[in-house]
Every structure is written in structure tokens, then in C-alpha cells.
C-alpha positions in Angstrom: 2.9 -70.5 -37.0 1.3 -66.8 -37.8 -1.0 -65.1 -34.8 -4.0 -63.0 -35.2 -4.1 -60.4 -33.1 -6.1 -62.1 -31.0 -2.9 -64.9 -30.5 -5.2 -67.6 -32.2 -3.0 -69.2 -35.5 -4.4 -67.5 -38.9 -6.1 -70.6 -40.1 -7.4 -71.8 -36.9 -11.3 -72.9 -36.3 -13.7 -74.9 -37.9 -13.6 -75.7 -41.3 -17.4 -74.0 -42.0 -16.1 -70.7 -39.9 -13.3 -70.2 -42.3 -15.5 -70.1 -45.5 -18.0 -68.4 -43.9 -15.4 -65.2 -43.0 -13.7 -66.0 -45.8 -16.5 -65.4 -48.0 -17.7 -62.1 -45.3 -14.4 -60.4 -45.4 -14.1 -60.7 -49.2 -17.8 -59.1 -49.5 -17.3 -56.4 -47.3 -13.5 -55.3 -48.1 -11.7 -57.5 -51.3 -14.6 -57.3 -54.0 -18.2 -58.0 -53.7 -18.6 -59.4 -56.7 -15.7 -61.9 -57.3 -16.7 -62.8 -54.0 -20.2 -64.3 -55.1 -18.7 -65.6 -58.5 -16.4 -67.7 -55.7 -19.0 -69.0 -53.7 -21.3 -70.6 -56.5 -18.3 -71.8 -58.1 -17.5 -73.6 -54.5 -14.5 -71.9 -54.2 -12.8 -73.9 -50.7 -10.2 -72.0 -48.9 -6.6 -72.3 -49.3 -4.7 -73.1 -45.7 -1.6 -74.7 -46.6 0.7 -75.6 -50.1 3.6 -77.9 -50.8 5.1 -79.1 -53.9 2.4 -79.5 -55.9 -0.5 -79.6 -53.4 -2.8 -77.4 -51.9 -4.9 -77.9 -49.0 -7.9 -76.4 -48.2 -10.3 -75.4 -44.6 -11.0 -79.1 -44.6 -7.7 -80.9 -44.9 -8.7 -82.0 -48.7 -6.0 -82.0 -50.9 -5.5 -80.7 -54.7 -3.2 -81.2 -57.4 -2.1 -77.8 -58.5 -2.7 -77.7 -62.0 -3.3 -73.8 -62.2 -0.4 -73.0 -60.9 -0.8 -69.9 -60.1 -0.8 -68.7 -63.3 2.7 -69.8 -64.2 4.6 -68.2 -60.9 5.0 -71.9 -59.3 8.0 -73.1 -61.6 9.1 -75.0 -58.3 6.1 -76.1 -56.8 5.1 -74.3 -53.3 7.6 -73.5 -50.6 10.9 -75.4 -52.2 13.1 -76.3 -49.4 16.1 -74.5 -50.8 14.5 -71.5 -51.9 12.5 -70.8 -48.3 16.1 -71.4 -46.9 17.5 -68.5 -48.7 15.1 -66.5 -47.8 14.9 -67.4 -44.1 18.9 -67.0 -43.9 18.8 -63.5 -46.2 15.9 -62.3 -43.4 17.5 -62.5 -40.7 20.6 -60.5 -42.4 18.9 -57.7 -44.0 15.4 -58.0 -46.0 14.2 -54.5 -47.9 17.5 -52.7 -49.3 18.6 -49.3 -48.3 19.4 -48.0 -52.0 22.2 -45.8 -50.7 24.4 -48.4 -50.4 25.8 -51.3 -52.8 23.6 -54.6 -52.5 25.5 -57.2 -52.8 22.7 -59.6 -53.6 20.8 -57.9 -55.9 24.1 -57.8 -57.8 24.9 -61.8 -57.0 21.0 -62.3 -58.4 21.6 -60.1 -61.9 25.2 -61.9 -62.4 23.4 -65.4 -62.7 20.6 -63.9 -65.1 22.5 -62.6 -67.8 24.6 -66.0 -67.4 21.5 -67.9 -68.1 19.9 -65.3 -70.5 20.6 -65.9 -74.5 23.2 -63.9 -76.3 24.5 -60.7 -74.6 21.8 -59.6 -72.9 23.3 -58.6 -69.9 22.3 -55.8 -67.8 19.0 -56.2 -65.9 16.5 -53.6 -63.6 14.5 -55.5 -60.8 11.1 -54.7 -60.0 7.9 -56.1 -57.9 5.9 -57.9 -60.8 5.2 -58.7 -64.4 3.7 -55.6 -65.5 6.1 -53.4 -64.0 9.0 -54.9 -66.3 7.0 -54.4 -69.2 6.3 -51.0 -68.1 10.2 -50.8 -67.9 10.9 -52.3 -71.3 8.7 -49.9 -73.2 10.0 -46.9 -71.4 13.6 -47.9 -72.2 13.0 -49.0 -76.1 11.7 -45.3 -76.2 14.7 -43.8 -74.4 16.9 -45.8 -76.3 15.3 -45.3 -79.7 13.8 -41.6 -79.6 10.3 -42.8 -81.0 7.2 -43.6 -79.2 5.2 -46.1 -81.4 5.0 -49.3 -79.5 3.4 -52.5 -81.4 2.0 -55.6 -80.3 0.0 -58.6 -80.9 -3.9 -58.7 -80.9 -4.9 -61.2 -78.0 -1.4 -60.4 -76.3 -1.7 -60.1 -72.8 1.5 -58.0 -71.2 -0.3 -57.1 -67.8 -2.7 -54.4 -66.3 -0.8 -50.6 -65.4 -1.5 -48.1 -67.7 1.2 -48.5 -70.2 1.1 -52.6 -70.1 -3.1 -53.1 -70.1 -2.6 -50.8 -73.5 -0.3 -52.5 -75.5 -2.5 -55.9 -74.6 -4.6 -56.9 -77.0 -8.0 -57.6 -75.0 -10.6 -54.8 -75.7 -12.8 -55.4 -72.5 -10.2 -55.1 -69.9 -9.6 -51.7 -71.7 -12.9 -50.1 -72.8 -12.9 -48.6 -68.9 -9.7 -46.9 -68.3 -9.4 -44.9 -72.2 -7.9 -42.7 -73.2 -4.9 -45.1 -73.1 -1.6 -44.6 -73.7 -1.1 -43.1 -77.2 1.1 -44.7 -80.3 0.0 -48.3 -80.0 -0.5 -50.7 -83.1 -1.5 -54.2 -83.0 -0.8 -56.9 -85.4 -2.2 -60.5 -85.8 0.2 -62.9 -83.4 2.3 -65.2 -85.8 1.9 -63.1 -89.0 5.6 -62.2 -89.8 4.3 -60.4 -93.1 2.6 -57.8 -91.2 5.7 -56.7 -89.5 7.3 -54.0 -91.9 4.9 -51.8 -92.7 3.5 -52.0 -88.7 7.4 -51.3 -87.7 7.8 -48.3 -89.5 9.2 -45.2 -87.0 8.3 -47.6 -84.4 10.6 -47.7 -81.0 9.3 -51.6 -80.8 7.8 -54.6 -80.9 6.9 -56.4 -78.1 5.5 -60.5 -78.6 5.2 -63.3 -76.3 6.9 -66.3 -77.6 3.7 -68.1 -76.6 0.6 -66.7 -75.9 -0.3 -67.6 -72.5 -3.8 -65.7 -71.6 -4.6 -65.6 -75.1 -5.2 -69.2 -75.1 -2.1 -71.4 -75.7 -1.1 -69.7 -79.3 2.6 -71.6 -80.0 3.6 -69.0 -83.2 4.6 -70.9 -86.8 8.5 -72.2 -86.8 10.4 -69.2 -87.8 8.0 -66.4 -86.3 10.3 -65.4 -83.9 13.6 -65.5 -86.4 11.3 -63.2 -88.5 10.9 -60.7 -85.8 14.1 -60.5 -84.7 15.1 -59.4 -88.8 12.4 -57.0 -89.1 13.2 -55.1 -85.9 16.9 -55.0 -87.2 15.1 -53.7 -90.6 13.2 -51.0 -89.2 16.0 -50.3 -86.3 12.9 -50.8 -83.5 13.8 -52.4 -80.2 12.4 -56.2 -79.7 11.4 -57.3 -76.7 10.4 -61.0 -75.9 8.0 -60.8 -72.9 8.8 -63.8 -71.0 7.2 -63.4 -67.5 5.1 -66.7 -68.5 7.0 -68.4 -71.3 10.6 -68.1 -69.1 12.4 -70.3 -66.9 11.0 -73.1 -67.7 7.7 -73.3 -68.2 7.8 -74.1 -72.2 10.5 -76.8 -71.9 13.4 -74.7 -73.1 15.2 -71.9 -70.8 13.2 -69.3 -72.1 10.7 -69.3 -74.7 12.9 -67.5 -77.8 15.5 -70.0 -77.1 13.3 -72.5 -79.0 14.6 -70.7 -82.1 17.9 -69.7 -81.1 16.9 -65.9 -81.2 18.6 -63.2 -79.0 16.0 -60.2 -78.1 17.3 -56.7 -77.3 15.0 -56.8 -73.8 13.6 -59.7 -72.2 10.8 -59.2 -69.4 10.4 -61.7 -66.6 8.6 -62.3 -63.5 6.2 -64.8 -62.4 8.3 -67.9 -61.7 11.8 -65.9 -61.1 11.2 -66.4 -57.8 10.2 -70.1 -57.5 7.0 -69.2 -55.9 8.6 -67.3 -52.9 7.7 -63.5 -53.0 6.6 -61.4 -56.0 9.8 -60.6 -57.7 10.0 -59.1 -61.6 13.1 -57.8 -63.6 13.8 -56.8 -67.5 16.9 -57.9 -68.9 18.7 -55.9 -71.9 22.0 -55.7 -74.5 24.4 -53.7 -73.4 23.7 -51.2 -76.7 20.1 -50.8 -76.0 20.5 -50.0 -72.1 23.4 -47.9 -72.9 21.8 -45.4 -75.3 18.5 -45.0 -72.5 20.4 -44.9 -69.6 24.6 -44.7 -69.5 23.9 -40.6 -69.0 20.9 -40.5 -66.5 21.1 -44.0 -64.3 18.2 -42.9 -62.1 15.5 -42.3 -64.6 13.5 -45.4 -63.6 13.6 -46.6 -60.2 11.7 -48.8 -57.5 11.8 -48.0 -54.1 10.8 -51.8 -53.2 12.4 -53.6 -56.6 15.3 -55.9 -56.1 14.8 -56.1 -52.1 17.0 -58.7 -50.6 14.7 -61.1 -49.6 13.5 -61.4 -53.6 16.9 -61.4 -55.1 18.0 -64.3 -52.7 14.7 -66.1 -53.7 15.5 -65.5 -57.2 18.8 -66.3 -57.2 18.2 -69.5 -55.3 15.4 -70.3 -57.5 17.7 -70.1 -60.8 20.2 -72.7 -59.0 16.9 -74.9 -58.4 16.2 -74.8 -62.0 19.1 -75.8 -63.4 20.6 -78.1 -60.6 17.6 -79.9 -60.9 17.4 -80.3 -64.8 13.2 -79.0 -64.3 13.5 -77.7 -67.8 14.4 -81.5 -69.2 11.0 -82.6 -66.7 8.9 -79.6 -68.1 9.4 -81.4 -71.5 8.7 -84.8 -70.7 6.0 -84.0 -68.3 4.4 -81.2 -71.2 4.6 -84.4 -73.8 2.9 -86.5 -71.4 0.1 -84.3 -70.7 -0.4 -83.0 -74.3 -0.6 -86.5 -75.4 -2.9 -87.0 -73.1 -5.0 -83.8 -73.8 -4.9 -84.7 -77.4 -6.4 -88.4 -76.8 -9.2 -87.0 -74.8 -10.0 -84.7 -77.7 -10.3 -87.2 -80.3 -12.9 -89.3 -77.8 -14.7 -86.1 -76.9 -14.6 -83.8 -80.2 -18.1 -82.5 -79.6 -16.4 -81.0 -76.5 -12.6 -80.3 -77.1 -12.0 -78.7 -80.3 -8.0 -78.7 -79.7 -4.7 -79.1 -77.5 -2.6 -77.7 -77.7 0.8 -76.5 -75.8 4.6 -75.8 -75.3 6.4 -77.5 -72.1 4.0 -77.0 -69.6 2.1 -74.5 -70.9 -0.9 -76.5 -71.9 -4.1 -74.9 -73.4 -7.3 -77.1 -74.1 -9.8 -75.2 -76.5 -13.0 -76.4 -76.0 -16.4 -76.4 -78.4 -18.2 -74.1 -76.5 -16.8 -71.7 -73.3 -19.6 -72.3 -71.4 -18.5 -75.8 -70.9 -15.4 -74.6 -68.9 -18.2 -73.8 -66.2 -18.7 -77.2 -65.7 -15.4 -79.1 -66.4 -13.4 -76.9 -64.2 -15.5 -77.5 -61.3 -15.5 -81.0 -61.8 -11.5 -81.1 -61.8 -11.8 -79.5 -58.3 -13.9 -82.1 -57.1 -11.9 -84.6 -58.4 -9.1 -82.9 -56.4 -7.2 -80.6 -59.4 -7.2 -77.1 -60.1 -7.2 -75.3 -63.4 -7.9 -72.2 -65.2 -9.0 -70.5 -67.9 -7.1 -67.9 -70.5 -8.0 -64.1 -69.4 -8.3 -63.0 -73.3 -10.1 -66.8 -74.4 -12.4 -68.2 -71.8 -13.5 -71.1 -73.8 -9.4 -71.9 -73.4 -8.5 -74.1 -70.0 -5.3 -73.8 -69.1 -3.1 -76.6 -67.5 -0.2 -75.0 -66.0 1.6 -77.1 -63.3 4.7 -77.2 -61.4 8.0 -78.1 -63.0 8.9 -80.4 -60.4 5.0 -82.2 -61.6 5.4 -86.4 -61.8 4.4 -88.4 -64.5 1.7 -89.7 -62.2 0.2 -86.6 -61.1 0.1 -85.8 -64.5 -2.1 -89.2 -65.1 -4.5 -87.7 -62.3 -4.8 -84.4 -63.3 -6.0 -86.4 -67.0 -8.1 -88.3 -64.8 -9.6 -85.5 -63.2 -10.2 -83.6 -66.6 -11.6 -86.8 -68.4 -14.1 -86.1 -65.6 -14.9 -83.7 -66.3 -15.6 -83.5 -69.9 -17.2 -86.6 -69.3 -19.6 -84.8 -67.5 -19.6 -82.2 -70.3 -20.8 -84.6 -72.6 -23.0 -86.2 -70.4 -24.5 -82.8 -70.1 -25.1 -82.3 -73.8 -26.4 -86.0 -74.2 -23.8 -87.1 -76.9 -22.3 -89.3 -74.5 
């Protein structure tokens, strides 16, 4: 077990002394005011996580229907996974980078094995927005133009170069000027593309909006993008750090229509849930034409460590030895259906499900009403979320390895709470 410094385990003492420095040490040196919005939301304190629980300062358990935001693909600490990483530790953990490392080479074989088409050679990294940043860097190396274009309620992450090509307006507003040559075009609309893509170096779409509220494009969105970037000769990249692996019931997200992007972006879940791990994946034409004459123009002193390619690598085995991408479909079904039934009871409350795998979004009436369902779900012993760009949006977002009755509690617990919603509003 860790040690203070004092030689006392990390978690140790009461369960009111935890919350109470807890709360004190976020105050005084995390951020003052996320620290209040915690407290009145009755924000426990994590202490312990496995498979799809959590446990907080008072041994009371919760089904983990956040999910971290779409990084626990396998739950918490998977067996096989913390294995790898306990046997690659004591071998060698951070990577020299003057030497070859064998496992960062082990973990980008098995990607472009699992990744559609010939996307094949792949630059590790620490996180999601750092692949993005990567992806936009090499469409513009590899195409000569700058213009970058995305989708308005896109979220691609929070550096410079990624929070500009997002599509939220108040988590920008602070930091312009931002990076220049940036259009934005309504998610889904395949008719905007042609006239957006002209001279641009490329577009950049998540196959599902994830923080923009559960938006699953139209059948044949993607197909469409992939002709008009081979129209206008720009660079498409599918941005897959919460759609992959997974989480949507397919491999990756564009694998729902068959469609093979020039760079695909990942994070998130590549790790199983182990240690922050990113990477970007491209075709061999596309990398070539950035990179085959200057290989060291974008590096990362800490990206593809070790310790976070054997996670990853281990990780992609656990996906696919345990057929988690067959679950995430039955499970997403299950809970969707579910979702959808508790909308039709409560329609003054939930305006619609909707969702992809396990990538489930329930829009409600009104976003204030999140204030009080969510709580109620953590009463009831569940977590859950909203959408960064649409806060009337919660978002259910569970582990792959997730049961068929956990899902059934976790519709329990949110039947809670929009019971209480209603209850609330007096139309119950």
C-alpha cells in the first residue's frame, strides 16, 4: 500500500478527516472554485476502484457509469493489464529515446493490425489532445496548406491548436487569439463539405459526438466525408479518442461504415484504464509526405514510455480476447432500450436517448434538471456525467466489461432520479 511521508497509507483515517482535507487541499492548491461546486454537489472521495466499482472514504460502493469519461474500456485495474505493467516496471519503465524500444514498437505493430485499411504507421503521445495536436500538424506538413475544418459542437480537447478547432465558444472566448485558418461546419451536414474543403489541409470529425451530447451522424455521413476529402485532396482524420476501441460497439467508430481515414487519433481507453497513454495512427502516403525527410519534427520526451505501451498493448489483447466489443453492443442496446422507455414515461423530463454502443447520451427538457438527477444516481450508488459542450445532455458511459444487471441498476438508479425530477416539477 502507498505511504505518506509520514509512513501512514494515503487513504488512511476517518472517513470525515478525508473529506475534510480533501476538500482543504483542493481549496488551497487544485482550484478553489471546482472545489466548492464539489462540496454542494456532495462530492465523496474516491479510495479504491475495481471493475466497475468505485469506493469512496466510507466504504460505499458505486457503479461506474461515468466512466471516466470514456478512458475505462476495461473497467478499473484489469488483472492482465496491471500485470503488464508490474512485469514491464520492473524491466525498464520511461524509455531512453536513444536506443530502439522494443515495446513501443510490439505496441504500434498490434494497432495498425487492428486499425481499418492501411493505416499503419503511428506517433505515441501522453493524451487525447496531444494526438490531435499531432494530426493537424502532420495533415499540414503533408498537404502544404493550413486551413483546418471541423464541426460546430466538436470537442477535440483543450492545447492551443485542439481547444481551436472545437466547436464550444466559452471554453475559447479566454485564451483568443486562437490558432488562425479554422472553419466550422454543422456536424452531419455532408453538403457543406465542398465549398468548406476548398485549399483546406483537413477535416477533422468525430464519428460520434461525445461532449457535444451523444450526436450519432446520418448513415452515410462518414462515406461522404471520406469522398469529399479525396475531392478537395484535404487530409481526413477521424478523431477517435472516445468513439475507439470499443466504446460504440464496433472496433472503432468509422468502422460502422466501412470507411478508412488518412489519420486516426486515439487515447482515452488505449490503455485500459492504466496510465494516460495517446497515439495518432496514419497511411503510409500521408505520413510519408510530412515526415520520410525530417523524422524528428514532432517528438515527446515522455510519449510511448514503456510502462504505457505495455498497458496498451495488453489492453488491445483484453479487447479482443475478451470479445468486449460484442458486450459493448448488447450491453449499449440494453441500456438504450432502457433509456428510451424511461423517456416515454417521463417526456416532460427526457426529451430523447439516444446512443452508439456504450456511448449513451440522455437529453433532458430542461439542463437544470441534470442538477438534480445526477445527484440522485449517486445516492442511489451510480455515477454519471454530463456533455462539456451540452449540459442539459447526461452521459452514460460505462465499462465494456459492464453486466446486463448492472446495467438494470444503473436504470434503476436513473429512474430515480428523474423520478425525483418530476416529482420536483409536480407532473408526477
Amino acid at each position: 500500500m502507498m505511504q505518506s511521508r509520514e509512513g501512514q497509507p494515503l487513504t488512511s483515517g476517518t472517513a470525515q478527516d478525508l473529506a475534510a482535507e480533501a476538500f482543504e487541499n483542493y481549496k488551497q492548491y487544485v482550484n478553489p472554485p471546482l472545489a466548492r461546486v464539489m462540496k454542494l454537489s456532495g462530492s465523496p472521495v474516491e479510495v479504491r476502484a475495481s471493475g466497475t466499482t468505485i469506493w469512496d472514504q466510507n466504504g460505499k460502493a458505486y457503479l461506474d457509469f461515468a466512466g471516466g469519461y470514456g478512458v475505462f474500456t476495461l473497467g478499473h485495474s484489469h488483472p492482465r493489464v496491471i500485470a503488464a505493467v508490474r512485469e514491464q516496471m520492473d524491466a525498464m519503465s520511461l524509455s531512453g529515446k536513444t536506443m530502439f524500444n522494443v515495446v513501443l514498437g510490439r505496441a504500434a505493430k498490434r494497432l495498425a493490425q487492428l486499425a481499418p485499411g492501411d493505416l499503419q504507421y503511428s506517433f505515441w503521445c501522453n493524451s487525447g489532445t496531444e494526438a490531435v495536436e499531432g494530426a493537424v500538424k502532420l495533415a499540414r506538413a503533408a498537404t502544404g496548406r493550413s486551413k483546418i475544418v471541423a464541426t460546430r459542437d466538436a470537442y477535440h480537447g483543450k492545447t492551443l491548436g485542439s481547444l481551436s478547432i472545437s466547436g464550444r465558444e466559452t471554453f475559447q472566448t479566454p485564451f483568443r487569439p486562437l490558432l488562425a485558418g479554422v472553419a466550422h461546419v454543422d456536424f452531419g451536414d455532408a453538403s457543406q463539405l465542398d465549398e468548406a474543403l476548398r485549399d483546406a489541409a483537413a477535416f477533422i470529425v468525430e464519428p460520434v459526438q461525445g461532449e457535444g451530447g451523444v450526436n450519432i451522424p446520418p448513415d452515410g455521413y462518414l462515406r461522404a466525408v471520406r469522398e469529399a476529402c479525396d475531392r478537395a485532396g484535404a487530409v481526413f482524420i477521424a478523431d477517435e479518442v472516445q468513439t475507439g476501441l470499443g466504446r460504440c460497439g464496433y472496433r472503432f467508430g468509422c468502422d460502422r461504415e466501412g470507411v478508412v481515414p488518412d489519420v486516426m487519433t486515439l487515447a482515452k481507453g488505449l490503455s485500459g484504464g492504466i496510465i494516460p497513454v495517446g497515439a495518432f495512427i496514419a497511411r503510409p502516403d500521408v505520413w510519408n509526405r510530412a515526415y520520410a525527410k525530417q523524422p524528428l519534427v514532432h517528438t515527446s520526451t515522455f510519449g510511448g514510455s514503456e510502462i504505457a505501451c505495455a498497458a496498451a498493448l495488453a489492453a488491445m489483447d483484453v479487447l479482443e480476447d475478451e470479445d468486449l466489443i460484442a458486450n459493448a453492443r448488447d450491453r449499449g442496446t440494453q441500456l438504450l432500450d432502457g433509456c428510451h422507455q424511461l423517456g416515454a414515461e417521463f417526456p416532460h423530463v427526457i426529451r430523447e436517448a439516444r446512443g452508439l454502443g456504450l456511448l449513451v447520451g440522455v437529453e433532458l427538457t430542461n439542463e437544470g434538471y441534470g442538477g438534480w438527477i445526477i445527484p440522485e444516481m449517486l445516492k442511489a450508488g451510480v455515477t454519471a456525467a454530463w456533455t462539456l459542450n451540452q449540459q442539459r445532455v447526461i452521459r452514460l458511459e460505462p465499462p465494456l466489461v459492464v453486466t446486463a444487471d448492472e446495467v438494470d441498476r444503473a436504470l434503476a438508479a436513473l429512474r430515480a432520479g428523474v423520478t425525483t425530477a418530476a416529482e420536483k416539477l409536480g407532473r408526477l
